[in-house]
Backbone as XML, in Angstrom:
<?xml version="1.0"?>
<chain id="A" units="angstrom">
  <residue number="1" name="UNK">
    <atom name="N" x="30.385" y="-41.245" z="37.093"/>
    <atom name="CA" x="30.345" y="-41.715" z="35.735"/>
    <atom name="C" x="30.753" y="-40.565" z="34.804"/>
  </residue>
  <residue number="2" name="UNK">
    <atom name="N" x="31.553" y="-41.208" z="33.844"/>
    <atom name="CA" x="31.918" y="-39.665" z="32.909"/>
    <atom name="C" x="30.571" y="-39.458" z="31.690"/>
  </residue>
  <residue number="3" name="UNK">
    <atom name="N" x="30.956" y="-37.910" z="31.653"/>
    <atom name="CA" x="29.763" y="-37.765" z="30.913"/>
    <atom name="C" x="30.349" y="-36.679" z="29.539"/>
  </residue>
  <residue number="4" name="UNK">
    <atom name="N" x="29.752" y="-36.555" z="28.098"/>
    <atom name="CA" x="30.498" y="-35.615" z="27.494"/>
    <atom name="C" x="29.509" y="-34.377" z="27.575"/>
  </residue>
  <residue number="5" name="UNK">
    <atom name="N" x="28.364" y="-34.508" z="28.432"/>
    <atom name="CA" x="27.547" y="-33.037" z="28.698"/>
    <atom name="C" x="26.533" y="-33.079" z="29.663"/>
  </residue>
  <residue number="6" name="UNK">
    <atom name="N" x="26.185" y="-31.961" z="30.213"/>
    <atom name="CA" x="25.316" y="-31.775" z="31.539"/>
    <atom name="C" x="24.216" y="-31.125" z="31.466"/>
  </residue>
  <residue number="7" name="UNK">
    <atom name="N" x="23.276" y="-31.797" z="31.719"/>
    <atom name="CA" x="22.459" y="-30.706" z="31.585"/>
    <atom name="C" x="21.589" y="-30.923" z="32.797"/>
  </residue>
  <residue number="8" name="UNK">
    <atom name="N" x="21.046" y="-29.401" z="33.589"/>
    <atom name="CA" x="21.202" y="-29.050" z="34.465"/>
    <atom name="C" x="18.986" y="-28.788" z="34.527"/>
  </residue>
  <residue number="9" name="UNK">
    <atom name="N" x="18.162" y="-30.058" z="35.248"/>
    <atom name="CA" x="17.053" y="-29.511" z="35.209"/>
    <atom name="C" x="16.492" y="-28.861" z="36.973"/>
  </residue>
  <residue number="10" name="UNK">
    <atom name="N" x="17.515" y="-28.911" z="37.205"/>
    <atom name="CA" x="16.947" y="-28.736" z="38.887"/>
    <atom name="C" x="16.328" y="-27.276" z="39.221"/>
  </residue>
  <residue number="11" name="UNK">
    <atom name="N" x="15.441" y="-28.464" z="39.670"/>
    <atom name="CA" x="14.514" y="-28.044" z="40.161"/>
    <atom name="C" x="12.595" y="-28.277" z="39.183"/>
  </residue>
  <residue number="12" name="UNK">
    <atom name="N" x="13.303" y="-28.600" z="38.240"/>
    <atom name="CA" x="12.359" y="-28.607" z="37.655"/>
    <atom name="C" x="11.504" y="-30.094" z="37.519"/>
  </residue>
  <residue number="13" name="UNK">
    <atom name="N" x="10.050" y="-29.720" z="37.131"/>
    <atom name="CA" x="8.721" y="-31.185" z="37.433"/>
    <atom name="C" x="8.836" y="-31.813" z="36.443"/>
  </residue>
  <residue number="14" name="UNK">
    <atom name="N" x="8.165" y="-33.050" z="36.283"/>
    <atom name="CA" x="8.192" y="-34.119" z="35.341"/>
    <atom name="C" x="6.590" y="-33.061" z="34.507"/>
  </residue>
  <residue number="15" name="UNK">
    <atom name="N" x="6.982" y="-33.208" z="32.988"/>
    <atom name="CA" x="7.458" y="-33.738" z="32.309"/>
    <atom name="C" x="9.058" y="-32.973" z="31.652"/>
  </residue>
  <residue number="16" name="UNK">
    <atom name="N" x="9.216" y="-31.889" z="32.326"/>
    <atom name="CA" x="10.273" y="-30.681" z="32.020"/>
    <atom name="C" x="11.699" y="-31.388" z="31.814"/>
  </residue>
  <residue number="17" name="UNK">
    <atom name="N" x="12.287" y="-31.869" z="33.094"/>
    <atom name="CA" x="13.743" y="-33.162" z="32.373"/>
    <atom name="C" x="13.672" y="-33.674" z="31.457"/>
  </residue>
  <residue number="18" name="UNK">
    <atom name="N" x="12.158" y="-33.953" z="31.014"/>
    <atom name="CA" x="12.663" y="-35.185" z="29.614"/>
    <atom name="C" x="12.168" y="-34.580" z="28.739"/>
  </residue>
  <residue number="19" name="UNK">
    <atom name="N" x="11.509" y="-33.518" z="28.472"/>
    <atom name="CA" x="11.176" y="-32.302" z="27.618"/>
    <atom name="C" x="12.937" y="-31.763" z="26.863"/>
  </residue>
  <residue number="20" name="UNK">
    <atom name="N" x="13.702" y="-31.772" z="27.883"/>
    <atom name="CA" x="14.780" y="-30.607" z="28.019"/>
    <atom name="C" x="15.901" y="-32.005" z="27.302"/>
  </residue>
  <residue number="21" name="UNK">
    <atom name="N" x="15.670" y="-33.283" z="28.269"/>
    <atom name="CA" x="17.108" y="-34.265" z="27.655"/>
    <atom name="C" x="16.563" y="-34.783" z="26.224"/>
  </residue>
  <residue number="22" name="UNK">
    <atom name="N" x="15.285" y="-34.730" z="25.665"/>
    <atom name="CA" x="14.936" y="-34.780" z="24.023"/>
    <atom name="C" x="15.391" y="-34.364" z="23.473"/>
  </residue>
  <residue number="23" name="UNK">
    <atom name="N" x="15.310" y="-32.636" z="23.945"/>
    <atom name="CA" x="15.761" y="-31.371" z="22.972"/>
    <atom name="C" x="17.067" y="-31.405" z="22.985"/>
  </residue>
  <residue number="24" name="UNK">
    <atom name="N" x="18.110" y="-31.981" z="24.271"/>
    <atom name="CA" x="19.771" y="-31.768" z="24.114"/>
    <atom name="C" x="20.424" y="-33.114" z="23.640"/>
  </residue>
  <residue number="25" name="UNK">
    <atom name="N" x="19.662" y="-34.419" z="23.051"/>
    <atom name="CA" x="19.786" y="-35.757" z="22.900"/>
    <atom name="C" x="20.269" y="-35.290" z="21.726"/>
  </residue>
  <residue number="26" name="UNK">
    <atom name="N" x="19.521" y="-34.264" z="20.667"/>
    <atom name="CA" x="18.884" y="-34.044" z="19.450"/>
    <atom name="C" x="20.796" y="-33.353" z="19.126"/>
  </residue>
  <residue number="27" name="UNK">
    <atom name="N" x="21.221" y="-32.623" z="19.741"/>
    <atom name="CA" x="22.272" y="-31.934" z="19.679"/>
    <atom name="C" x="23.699" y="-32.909" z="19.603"/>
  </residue>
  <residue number="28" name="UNK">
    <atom name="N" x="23.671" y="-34.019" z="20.157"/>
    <atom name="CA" x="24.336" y="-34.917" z="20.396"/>
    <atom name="C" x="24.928" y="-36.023" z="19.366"/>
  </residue>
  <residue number="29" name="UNK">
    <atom name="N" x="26.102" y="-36.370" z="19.426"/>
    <atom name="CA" x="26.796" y="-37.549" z="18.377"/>
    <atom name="C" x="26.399" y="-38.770" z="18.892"/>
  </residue>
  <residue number="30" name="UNK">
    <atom name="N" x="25.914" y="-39.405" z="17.706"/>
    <atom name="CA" x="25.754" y="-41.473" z="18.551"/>
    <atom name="C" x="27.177" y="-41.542" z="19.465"/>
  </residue>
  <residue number="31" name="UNK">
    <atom name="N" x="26.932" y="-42.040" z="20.703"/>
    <atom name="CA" x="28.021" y="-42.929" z="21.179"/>
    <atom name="C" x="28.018" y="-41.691" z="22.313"/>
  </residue>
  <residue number="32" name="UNK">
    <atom name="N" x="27.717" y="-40.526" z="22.614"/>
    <atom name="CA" x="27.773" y="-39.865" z="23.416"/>
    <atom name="C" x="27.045" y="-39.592" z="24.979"/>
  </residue>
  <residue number="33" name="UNK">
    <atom name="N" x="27.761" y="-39.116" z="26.120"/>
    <atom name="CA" x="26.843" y="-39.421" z="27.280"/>
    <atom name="C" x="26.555" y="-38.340" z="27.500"/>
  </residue>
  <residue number="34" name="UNK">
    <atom name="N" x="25.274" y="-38.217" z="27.955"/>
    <atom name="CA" x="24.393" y="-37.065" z="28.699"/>
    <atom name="C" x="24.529" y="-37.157" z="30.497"/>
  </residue>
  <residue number="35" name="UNK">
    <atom name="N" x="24.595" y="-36.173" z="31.211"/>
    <atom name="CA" x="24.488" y="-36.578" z="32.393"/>
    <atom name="C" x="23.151" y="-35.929" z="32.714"/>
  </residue>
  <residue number="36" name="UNK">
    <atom name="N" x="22.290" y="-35.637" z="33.536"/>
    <atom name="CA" x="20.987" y="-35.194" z="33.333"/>
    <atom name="C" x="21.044" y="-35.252" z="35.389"/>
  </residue>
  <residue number="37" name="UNK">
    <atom name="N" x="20.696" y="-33.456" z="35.565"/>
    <atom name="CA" x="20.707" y="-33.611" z="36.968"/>
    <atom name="C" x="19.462" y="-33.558" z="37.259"/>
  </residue>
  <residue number="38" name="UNK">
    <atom name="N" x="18.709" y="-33.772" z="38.140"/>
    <atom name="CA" x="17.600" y="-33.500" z="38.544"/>
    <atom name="C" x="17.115" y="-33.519" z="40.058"/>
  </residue>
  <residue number="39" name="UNK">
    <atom name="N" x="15.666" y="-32.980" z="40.525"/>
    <atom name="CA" x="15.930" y="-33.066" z="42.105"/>
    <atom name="C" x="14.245" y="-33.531" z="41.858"/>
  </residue>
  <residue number="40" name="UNK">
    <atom name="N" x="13.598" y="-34.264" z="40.922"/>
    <atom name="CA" x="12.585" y="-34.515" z="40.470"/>
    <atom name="C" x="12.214" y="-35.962" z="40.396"/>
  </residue>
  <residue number="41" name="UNK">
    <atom name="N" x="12.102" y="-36.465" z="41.696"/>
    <atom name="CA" x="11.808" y="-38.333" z="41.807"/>
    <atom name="C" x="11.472" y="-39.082" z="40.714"/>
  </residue>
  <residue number="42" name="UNK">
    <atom name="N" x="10.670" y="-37.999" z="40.180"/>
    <atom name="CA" x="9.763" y="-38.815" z="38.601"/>
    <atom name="C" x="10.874" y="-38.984" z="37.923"/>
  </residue>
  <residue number="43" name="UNK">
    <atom name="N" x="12.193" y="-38.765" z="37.860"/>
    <atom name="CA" x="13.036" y="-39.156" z="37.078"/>
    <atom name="C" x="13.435" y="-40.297" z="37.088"/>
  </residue>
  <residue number="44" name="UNK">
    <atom name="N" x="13.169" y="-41.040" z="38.155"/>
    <atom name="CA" x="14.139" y="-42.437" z="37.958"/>
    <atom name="C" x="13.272" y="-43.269" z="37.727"/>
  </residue>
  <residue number="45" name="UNK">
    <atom name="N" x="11.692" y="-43.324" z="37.125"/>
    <atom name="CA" x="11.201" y="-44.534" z="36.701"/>
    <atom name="C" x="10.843" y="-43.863" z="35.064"/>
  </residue>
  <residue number="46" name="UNK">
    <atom name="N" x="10.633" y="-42.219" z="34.885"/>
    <atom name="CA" x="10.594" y="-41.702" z="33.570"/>
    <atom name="C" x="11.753" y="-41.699" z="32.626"/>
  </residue>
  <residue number="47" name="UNK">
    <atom name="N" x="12.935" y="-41.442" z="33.257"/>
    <atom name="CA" x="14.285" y="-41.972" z="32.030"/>
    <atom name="C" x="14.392" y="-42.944" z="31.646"/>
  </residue>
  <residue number="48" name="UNK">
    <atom name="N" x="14.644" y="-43.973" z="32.186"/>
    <atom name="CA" x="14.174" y="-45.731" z="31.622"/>
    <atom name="C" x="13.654" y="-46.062" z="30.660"/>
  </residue>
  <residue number="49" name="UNK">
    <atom name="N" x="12.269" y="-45.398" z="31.046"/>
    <atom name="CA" x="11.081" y="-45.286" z="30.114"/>
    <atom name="C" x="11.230" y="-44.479" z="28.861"/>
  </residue>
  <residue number="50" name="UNK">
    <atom name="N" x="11.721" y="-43.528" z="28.816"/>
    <atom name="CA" x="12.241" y="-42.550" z="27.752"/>
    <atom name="C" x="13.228" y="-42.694" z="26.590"/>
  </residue>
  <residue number="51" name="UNK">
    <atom name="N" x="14.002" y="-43.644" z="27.280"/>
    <atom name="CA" x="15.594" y="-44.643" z="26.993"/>
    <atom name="C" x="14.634" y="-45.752" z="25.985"/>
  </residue>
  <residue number="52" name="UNK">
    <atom name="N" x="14.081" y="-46.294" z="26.752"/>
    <atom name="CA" x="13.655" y="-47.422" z="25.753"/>
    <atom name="C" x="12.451" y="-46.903" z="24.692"/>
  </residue>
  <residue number="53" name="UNK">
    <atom name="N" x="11.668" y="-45.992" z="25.015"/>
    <atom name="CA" x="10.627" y="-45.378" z="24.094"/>
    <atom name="C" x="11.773" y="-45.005" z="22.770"/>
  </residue>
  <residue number="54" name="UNK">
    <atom name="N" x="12.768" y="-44.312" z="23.211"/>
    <atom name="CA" x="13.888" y="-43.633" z="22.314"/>
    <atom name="C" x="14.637" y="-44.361" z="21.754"/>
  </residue>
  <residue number="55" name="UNK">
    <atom name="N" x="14.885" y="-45.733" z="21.809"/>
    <atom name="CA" x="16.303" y="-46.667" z="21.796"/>
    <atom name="C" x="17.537" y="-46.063" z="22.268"/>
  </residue>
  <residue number="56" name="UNK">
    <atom name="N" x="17.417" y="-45.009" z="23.230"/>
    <atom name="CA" x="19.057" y="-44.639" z="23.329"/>
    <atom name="C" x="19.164" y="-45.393" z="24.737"/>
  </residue>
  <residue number="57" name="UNK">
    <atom name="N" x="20.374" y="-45.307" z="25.192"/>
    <atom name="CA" x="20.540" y="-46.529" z="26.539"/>
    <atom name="C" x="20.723" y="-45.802" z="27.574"/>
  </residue>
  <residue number="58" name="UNK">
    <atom name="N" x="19.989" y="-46.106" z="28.786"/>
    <atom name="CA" x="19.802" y="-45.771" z="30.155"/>
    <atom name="C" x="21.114" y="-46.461" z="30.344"/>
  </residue>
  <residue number="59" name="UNK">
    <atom name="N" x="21.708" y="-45.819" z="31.642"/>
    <atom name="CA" x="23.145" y="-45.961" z="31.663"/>
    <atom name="C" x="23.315" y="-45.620" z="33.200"/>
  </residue>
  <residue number="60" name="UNK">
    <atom name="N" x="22.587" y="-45.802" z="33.841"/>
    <atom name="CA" x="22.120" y="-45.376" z="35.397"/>
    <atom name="C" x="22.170" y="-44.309" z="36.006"/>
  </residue>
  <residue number="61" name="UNK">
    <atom name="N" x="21.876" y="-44.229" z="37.428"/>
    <atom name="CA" x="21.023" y="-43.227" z="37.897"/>
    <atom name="C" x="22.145" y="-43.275" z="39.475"/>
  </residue>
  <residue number="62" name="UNK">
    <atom name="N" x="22.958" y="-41.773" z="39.805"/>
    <atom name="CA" x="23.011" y="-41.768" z="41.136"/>
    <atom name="C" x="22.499" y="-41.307" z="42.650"/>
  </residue>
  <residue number="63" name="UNK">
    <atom name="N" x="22.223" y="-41.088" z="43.174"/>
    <atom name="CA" x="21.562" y="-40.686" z="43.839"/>
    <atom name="C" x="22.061" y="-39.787" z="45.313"/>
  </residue>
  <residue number="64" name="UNK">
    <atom name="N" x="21.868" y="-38.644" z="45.535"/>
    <atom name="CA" x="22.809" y="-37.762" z="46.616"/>
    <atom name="C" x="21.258" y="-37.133" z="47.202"/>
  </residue>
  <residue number="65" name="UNK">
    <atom name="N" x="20.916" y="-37.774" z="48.150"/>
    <atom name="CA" x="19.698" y="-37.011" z="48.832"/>
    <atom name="C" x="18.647" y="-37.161" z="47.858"/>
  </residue>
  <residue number="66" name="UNK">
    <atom name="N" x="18.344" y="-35.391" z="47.780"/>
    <atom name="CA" x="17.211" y="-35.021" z="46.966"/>
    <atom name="C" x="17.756" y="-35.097" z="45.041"/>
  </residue>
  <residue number="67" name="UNK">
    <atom name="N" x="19.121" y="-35.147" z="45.129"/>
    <atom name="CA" x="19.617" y="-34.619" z="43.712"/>
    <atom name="C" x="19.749" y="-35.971" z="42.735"/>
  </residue>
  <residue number="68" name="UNK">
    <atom name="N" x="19.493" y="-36.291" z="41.701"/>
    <atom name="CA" x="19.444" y="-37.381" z="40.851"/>
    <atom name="C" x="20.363" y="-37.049" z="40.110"/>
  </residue>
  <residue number="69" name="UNK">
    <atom name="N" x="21.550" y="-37.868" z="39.240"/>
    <atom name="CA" x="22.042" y="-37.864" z="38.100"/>
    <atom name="C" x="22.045" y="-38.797" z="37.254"/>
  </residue>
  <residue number="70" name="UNK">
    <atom name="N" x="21.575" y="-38.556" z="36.524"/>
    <atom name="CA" x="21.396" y="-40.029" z="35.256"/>
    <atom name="C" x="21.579" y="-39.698" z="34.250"/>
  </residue>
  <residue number="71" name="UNK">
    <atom name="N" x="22.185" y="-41.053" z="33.776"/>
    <atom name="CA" x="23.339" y="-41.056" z="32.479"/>
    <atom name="C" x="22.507" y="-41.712" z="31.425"/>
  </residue>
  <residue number="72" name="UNK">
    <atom name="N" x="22.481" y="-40.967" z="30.087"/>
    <atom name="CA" x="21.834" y="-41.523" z="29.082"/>
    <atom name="C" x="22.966" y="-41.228" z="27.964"/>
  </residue>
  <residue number="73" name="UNK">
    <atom name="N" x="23.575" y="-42.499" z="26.785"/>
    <atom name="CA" x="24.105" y="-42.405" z="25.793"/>
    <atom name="C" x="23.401" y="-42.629" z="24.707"/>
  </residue>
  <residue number="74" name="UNK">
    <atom name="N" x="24.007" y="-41.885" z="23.631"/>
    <atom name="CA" x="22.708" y="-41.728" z="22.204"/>
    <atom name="C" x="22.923" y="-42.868" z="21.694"/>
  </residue>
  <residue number="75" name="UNK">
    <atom name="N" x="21.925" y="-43.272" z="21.190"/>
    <atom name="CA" x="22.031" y="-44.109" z="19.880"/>
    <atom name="C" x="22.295" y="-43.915" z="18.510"/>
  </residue>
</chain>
């Protein structure tokens, strides 16, 4: 999925990814995609959740082993 930025939490625990994709959401133009890596399971039922707490749109999640990437665009 294309993304216009990356941000890189690996390795790091829940609540730290969505601590970190708040703070780089904040940096971001409406209409723009985040890619958000993570190796942190809690990510794929906490972005969703974060997406809709936020109104910005969950935009899915891939999955390579241990490594997560999920796509969030701003609102």
């Amino acid at each position: 999925m294309e993304s216009d930025f990356t941000l890189d939490t690996y390795g790091l625990l829940c609540p730290m990814p969505i601590i970190k994709t708040a703070a780089k959401m904040k940096e971001l133009q409406p209409g723009q995609v985040l890619e958000v890596i993570s190796t942190d399971e809690g990510i794929k039922e906490d972005m969703p959740a974060w997406c809709k707490a936020t109104k910005n749109e969950f935009l899915g999640i891939e999955e390579d082993g241990e490594l997560y990437k999920v796509y969030v665009r701003k609102k």
